[in-house]
KOLFIFI-649136 format. One record per residue (C-alpha): residue number from 1; x, y, z. Coordinates in steps of 0.5 Angstrom, whole numbers, plus 500, padded with zeros to 3 digits. Layout:
N
(NUM; (X; Y; Z))
...
This chain:
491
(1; (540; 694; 181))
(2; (542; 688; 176))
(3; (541; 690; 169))
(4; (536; 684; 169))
(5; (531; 686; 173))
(6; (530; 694; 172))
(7; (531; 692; 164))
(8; (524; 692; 160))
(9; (519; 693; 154))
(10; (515; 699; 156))
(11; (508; 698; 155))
(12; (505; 706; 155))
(13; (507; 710; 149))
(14; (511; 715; 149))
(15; (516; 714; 155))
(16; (522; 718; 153))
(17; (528; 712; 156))
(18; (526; 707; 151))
(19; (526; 706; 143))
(20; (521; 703; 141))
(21; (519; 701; 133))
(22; (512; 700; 131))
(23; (511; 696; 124))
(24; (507; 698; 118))
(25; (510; 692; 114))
(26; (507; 695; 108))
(27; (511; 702; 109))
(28; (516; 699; 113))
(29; (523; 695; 111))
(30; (524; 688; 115))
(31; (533; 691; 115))
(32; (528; 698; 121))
(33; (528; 692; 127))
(34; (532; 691; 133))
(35; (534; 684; 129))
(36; (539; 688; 124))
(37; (542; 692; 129))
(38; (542; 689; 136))
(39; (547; 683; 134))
(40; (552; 687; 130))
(41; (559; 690; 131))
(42; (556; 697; 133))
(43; (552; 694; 139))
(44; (557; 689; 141))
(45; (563; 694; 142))
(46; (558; 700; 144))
(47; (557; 694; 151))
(48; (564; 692; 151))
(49; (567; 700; 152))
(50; (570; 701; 158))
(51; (564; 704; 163))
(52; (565; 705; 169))
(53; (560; 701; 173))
(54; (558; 700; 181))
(55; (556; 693; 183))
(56; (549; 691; 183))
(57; (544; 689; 187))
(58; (540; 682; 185))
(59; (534; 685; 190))
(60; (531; 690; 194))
(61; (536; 688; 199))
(62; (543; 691; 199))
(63; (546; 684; 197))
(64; (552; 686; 191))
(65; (551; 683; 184))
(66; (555; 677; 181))
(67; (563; 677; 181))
(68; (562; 678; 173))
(69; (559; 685; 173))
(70; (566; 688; 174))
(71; (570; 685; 169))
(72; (569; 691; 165))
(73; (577; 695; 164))
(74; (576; 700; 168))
(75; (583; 703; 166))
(76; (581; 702; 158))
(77; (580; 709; 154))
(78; (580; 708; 147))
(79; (574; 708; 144))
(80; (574; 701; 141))
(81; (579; 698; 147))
(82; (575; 691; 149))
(83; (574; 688; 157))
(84; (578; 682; 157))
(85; (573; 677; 154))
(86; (576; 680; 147))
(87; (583; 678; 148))
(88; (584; 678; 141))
(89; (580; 682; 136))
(90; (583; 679; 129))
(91; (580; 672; 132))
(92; (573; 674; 136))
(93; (569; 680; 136))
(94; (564; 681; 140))
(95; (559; 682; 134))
(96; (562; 674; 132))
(97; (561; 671; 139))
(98; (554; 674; 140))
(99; (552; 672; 133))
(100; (555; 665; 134))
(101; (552; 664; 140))
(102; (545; 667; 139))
(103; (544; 665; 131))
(104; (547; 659; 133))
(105; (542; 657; 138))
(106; (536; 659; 135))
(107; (538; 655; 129))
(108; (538; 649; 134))
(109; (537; 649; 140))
(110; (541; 643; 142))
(111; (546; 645; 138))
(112; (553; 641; 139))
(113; (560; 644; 140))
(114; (561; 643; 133))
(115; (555; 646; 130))
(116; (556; 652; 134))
(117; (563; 652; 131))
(118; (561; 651; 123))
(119; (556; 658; 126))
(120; (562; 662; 129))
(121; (566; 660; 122))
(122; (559; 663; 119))
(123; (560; 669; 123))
(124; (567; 670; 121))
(125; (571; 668; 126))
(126; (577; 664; 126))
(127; (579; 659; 131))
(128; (577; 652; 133))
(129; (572; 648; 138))
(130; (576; 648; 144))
(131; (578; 656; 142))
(132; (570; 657; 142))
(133; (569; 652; 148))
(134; (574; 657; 152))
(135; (569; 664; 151))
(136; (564; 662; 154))
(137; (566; 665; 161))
(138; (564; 669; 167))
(139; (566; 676; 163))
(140; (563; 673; 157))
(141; (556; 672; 160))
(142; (556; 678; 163))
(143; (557; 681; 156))
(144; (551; 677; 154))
(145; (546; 679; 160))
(146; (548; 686; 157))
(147; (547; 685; 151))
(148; (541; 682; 153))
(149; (540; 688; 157))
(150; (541; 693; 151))
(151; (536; 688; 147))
(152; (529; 689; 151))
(153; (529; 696; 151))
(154; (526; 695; 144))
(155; (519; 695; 143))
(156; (518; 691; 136))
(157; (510; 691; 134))
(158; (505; 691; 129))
(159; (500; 697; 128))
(160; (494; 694; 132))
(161; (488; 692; 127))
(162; (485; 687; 132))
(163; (478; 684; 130))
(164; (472; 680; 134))
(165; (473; 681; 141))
(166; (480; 683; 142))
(167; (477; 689; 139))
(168; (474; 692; 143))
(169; (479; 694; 148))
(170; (486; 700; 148))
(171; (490; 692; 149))
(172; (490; 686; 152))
(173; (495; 685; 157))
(174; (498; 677; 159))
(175; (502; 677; 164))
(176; (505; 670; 166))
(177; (512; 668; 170))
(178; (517; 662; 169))
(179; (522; 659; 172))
(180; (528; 656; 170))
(181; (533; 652; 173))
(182; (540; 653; 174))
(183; (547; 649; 177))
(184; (548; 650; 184))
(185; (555; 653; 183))
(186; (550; 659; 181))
(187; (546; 660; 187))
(188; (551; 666; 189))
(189; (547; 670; 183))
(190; (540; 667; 182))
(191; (537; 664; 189))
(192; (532; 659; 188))
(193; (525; 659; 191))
(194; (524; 658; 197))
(195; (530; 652; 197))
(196; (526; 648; 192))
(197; (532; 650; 188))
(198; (538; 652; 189))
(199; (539; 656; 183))
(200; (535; 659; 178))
(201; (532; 665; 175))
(202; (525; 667; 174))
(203; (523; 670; 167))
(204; (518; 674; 167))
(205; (514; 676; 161))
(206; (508; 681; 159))
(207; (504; 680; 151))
(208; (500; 685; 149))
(209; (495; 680; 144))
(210; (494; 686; 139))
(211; (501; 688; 138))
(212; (505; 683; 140))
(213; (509; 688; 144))
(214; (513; 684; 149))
(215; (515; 686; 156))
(216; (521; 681; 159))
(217; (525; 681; 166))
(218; (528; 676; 169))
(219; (530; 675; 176))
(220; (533; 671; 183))
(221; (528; 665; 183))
(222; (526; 667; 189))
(223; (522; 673; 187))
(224; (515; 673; 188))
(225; (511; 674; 181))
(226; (508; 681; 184))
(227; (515; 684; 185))
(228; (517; 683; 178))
(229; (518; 688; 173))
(230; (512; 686; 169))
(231; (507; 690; 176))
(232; (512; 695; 176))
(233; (509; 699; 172))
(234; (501; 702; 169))
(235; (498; 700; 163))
(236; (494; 704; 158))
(237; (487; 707; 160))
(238; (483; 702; 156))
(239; (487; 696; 156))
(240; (485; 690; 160))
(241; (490; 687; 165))
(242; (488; 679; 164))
(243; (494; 675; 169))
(244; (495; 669; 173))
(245; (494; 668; 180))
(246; (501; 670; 182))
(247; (499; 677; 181))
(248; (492; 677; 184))
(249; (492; 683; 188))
(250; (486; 688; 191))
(251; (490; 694; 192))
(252; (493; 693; 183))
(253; (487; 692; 182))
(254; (484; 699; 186))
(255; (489; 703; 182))
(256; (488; 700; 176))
(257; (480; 702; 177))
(258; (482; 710; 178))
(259; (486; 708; 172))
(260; (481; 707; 168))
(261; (485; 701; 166))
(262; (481; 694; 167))
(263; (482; 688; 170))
(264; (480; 681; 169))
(265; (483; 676; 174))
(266; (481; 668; 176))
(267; (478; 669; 183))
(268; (483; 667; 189))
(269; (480; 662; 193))
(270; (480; 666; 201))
(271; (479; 672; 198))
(272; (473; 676; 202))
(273; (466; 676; 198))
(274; (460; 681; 200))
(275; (454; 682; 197))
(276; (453; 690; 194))
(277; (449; 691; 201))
(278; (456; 689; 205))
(279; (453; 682; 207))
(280; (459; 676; 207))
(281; (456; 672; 201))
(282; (458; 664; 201))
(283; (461; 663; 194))
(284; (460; 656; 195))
(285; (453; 656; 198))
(286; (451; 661; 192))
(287; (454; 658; 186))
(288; (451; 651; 189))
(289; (444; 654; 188))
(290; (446; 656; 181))
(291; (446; 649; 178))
(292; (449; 649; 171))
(293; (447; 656; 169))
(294; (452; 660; 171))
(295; (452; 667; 175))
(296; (454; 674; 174))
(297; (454; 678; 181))
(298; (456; 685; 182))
(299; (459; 684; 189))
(300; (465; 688; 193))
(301; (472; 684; 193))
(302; (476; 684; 201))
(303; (476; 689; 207))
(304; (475; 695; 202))
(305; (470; 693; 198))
(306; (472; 693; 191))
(307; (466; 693; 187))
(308; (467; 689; 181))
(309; (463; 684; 177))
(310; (464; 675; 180))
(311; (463; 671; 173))
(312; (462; 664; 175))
(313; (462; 658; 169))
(314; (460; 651; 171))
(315; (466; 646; 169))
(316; (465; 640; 165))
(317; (465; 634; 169))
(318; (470; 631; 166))
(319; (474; 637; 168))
(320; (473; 637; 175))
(321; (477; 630; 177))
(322; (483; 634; 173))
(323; (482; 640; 177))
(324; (482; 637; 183))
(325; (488; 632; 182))
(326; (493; 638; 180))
(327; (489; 641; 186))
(328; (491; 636; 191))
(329; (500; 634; 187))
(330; (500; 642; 188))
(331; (498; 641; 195))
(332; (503; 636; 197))
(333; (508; 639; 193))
(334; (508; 645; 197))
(335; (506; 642; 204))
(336; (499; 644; 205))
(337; (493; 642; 206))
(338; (487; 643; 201))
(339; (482; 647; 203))
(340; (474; 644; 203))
(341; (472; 651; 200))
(342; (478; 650; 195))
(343; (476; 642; 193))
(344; (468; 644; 192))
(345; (470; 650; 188))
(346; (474; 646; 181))
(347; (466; 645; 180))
(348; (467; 652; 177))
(349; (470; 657; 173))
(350; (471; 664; 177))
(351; (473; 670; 174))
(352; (473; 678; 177))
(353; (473; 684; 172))
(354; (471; 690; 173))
(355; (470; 691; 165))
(356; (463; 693; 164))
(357; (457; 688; 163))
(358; (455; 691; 156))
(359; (461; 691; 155))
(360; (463; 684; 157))
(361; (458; 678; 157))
(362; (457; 671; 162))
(363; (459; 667; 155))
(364; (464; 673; 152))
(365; (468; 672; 159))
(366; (470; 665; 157))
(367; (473; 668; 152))
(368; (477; 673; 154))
(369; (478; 667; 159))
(370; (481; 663; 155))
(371; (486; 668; 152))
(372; (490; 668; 157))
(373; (493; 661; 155))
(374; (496; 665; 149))
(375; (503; 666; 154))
(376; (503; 658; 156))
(377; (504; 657; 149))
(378; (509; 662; 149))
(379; (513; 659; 155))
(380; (512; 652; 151))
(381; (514; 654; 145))
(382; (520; 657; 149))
(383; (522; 652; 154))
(384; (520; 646; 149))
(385; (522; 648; 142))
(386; (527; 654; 144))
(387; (530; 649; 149))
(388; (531; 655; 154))
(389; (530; 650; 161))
(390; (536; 645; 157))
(391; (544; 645; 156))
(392; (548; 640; 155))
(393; (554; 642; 158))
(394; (556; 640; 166))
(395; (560; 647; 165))
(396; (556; 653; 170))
(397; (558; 659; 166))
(398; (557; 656; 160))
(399; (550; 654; 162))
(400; (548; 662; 164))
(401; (552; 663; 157))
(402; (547; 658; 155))
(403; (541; 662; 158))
(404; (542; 669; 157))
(405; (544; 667; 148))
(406; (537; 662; 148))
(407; (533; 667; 152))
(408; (536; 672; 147))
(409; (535; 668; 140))
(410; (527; 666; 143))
(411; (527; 675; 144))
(412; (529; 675; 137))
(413; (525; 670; 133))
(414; (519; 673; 137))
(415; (521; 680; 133))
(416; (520; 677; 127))
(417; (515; 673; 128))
(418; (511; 679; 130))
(419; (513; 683; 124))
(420; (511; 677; 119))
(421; (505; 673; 122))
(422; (502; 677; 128))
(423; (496; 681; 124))
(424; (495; 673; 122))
(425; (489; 671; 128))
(426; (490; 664; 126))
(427; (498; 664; 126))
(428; (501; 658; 129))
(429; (508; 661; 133))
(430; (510; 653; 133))
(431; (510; 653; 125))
(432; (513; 660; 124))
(433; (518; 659; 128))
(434; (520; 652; 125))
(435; (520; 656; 118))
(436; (525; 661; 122))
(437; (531; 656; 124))
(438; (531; 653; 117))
(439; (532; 660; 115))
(440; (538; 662; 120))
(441; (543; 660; 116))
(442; (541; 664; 110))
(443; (540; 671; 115))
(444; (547; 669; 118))
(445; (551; 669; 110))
(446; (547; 676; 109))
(447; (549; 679; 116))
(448; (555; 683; 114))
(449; (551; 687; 108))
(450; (545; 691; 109))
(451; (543; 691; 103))
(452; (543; 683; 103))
(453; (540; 682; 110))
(454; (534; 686; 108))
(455; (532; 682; 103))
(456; (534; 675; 106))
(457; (528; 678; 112))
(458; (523; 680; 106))
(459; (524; 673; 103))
(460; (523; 670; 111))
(461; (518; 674; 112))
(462; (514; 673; 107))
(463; (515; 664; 108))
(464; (512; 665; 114))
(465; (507; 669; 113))
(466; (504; 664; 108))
(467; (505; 658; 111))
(468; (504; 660; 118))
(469; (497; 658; 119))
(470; (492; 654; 122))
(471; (486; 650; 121))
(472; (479; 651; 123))
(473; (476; 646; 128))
(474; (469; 645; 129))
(475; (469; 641; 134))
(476; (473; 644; 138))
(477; (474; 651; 137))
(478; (481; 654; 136))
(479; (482; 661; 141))
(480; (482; 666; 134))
(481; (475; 663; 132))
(482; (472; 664; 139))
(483; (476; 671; 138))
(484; (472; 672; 131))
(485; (465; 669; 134))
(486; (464; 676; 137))
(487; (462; 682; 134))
(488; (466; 688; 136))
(489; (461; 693; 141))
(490; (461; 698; 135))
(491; (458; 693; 130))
């Protein structure tokens, strides 16, 4: 199996493989996180040491992994001796070439060749533009997807003090994938979806809302959202599993119920609804009986009669023709017709849960809802703002260069963003981040001395943690004032 699918955050406690690191920032240095030491000279020359590695399978297949996994030097011996991507030590190093590419890229997304150089003489290194451009390598993206590799196997979050509805469960999981388009010269190590795209890759990412623990994969395109890492594992007795349709699945949703871990899932629309007797129950024909008032139904889900709980609330009505016009692009998009079933359901809002009703009310269910639009923003922020889907370049090897580092830069601005504003409810991600970028520089002078380097993180920190939040809206309520509208069941 490739490193970048059997690599994640782990989101039980106490699993032996993984490191993980939970913040008190009052009792906790900033110098403690992954940030500090994933990027320096340790890491970097710990995965380019001589290893010997067998080729890689992309998938369930035996399809072997990109011709860059085996560019590691199996005839070196010396502890400190380098793969060929490190040719000349006094130049470049593997801690100055990350640092180049990772900093340099979370400064500035769109960063040009020579604002990647002005980074690189900042991390030490001694060459010129064109000596930079010629680093960016089959051997060098394979030493980036290690790195990467070696970085998600730390889990960075702050100690939970959840409030308002959040509160009320172990964790809140959101779980969501996203596709990034590649060059064509790289179908060979990500295969599209289903021939839409010749190339890409899929990220697949998992939040916990109280933490900010962060889970990430990435894999081929073409891998079902169901066969990522985010489902490869159980989550904690008494945390909510909150998804997207990609993920709807009875049989998760069984095990998840022996588990004592809940779910809460927008209904598919197709999926087999009874009543709790076992008589088929017409979703459409009964919510049109509701009116405007909105249905909480214990029902049984499928051929094995899942007994849950069938939320449905009535959408707006200027709502419905969006629903319906996205409804219908997706159709011809994918080439299928829409379903009469399907068209009269965007009149409404359907959710299974199997959380129980004193704990979960018809109006809280909305709520809880509308948490999941959480990791959107997060692709947002990382696709728009972090330029994860964009390079300059025409090169194809720079590109997957590209995407390893800003994949890499989005992980490790999320690591302290977590550690600086996360316990803030009304933090903004988009704000904090635009004070990060600002403050690279001063982290990238500091790198080389601890002492130096943790007190540059304080001072960020502290910035962000000030500046980050967000106005109250009454009109229009913003996510954590509808979070704080509702009392904790012990309150």
């Amino acid at each position: 199996m490739h490193p970048r699918q059997h690599i994640k955050l782990h989101i039980e406690p106490g699993c032996s493989c993984l490191s993980s690191t939970k913040i008190n920032r009052k009792n906790t240095h900033l110098s403690q996180i992954p940030i500090c030491t994933n990027l320096r000279s340790e890491v970097c020359s710990r995965l380019l040491k001589t290893r010997d590695r067998k080729p890689h399978s992309y998938d369930n297949n035996s399809r072997t992994g990109p011709d860059h996994a085996s560019v590691v030097n199996d005839n070196s011996r010396r502890s400190g001796k380098k793969t060929g991507f490190i040719q000349r030590q006094r130049t470049v190093t593997g801690a100055g070439f990350a640092q180049t590419v990772v900093l340099g890229y979370l400064a500035n997304p769109e960063a040009t060749r020579e604002e990647l150089h002005q980074t690189a003489a900042g991390a030490g290194m001694t060459l010129s533009t064109q000596g930079l451009d010629k680093r960016f390598t089959p051997k060098a993206a394979y030493f980036l997807d290690s790195l990467l590799a070696e970085a998600v196997t730390q889990m960075v979050g702050v100690i939970p003090q959840a409030q308002g509805l959040l509160a009320r469960f172990a964790g809140v999981y959101i779980a969501d994938c996203s596709q990034v388009a590649l060059p064509e010269a790289l179908a060979g190590m990500f295969r599209g979806n289903n021939g839409e795209q010749d190339a890409a890759v899929k990220v697949a990412v998992q939040i916990e809302m109280n933490s900010g623990q962060l889970g990430l994969w990435w894999h081929d395109g073409v891998v079902h959202d169901q066969r990522t890492g985010v489902s490869a594992h159980s989550l904690p007795p008494g945390t909510v599993r909150l998804n997207d349709l990609g993920f709807f699945n009875l049989a998760t949703f069984a095990e998840d119920e022996r588990n004592q871990v809940y779910y809460f899932s927008r209904y598919k629309v197709g999926t087999l609804v009874y009543t709790t007797d076992g008589m088929p129950l017409d979703v459409v024909k009964y919510l049109k009986q509701q009116g405007e008032q909105g249905c909480d139904l214990a029902v049984q889900l499928g051929a094995d009669r899942l007994p849950c709980r069938l939320l449905a609330l009535p959408v707006p009505p200027e709502q419905v023709g969006k629903r319906r016009k996205r409804l219908e692009e997706t159709a011809k998009r994918k080439q299928q017709p829409v379903s009469a079933r399907a068209l009269a359901l965007v009149a409404w809002t359907i959710y299974v849960t199997n959380i129980p009703r004193e704990q979960l009310s018809l109006r809280e269910a909305a709520i809880l809802g509308g948490t999941r639009w959480q990791i959107e923003c997060l692709f947002k922020l990382w696709k728009s703002s972090g330029g994860l889907a964009d390079s300059r370049s025409q090169d194809p090897q720079r590109v997957l260069c590209e995407f390893y580092a800003k994949l890499l830069a989005v992980l490790v601005a999320h690591w302290l963003l977590v550690v600086s504003c996360w316990q803030r409810l009304d933090r903004s991600l988009h704000r904090a981040t635009q004070v990060l970028r600002k403050q690279v520089l001063a982290l990238l002078n500091a790198w080389t001395e601890l002492p130096l380097l943790t007190r540059a993180l304080e001072q960020t920190a502290a910035i962000i943690r000030t500046t980050c939040g967000m106005s109250k809206r009454h009109t229009h309520p913003l996510t954590f004032q509808r979070w704080l509208e509702v009392e904790t069941v012990d309150g």
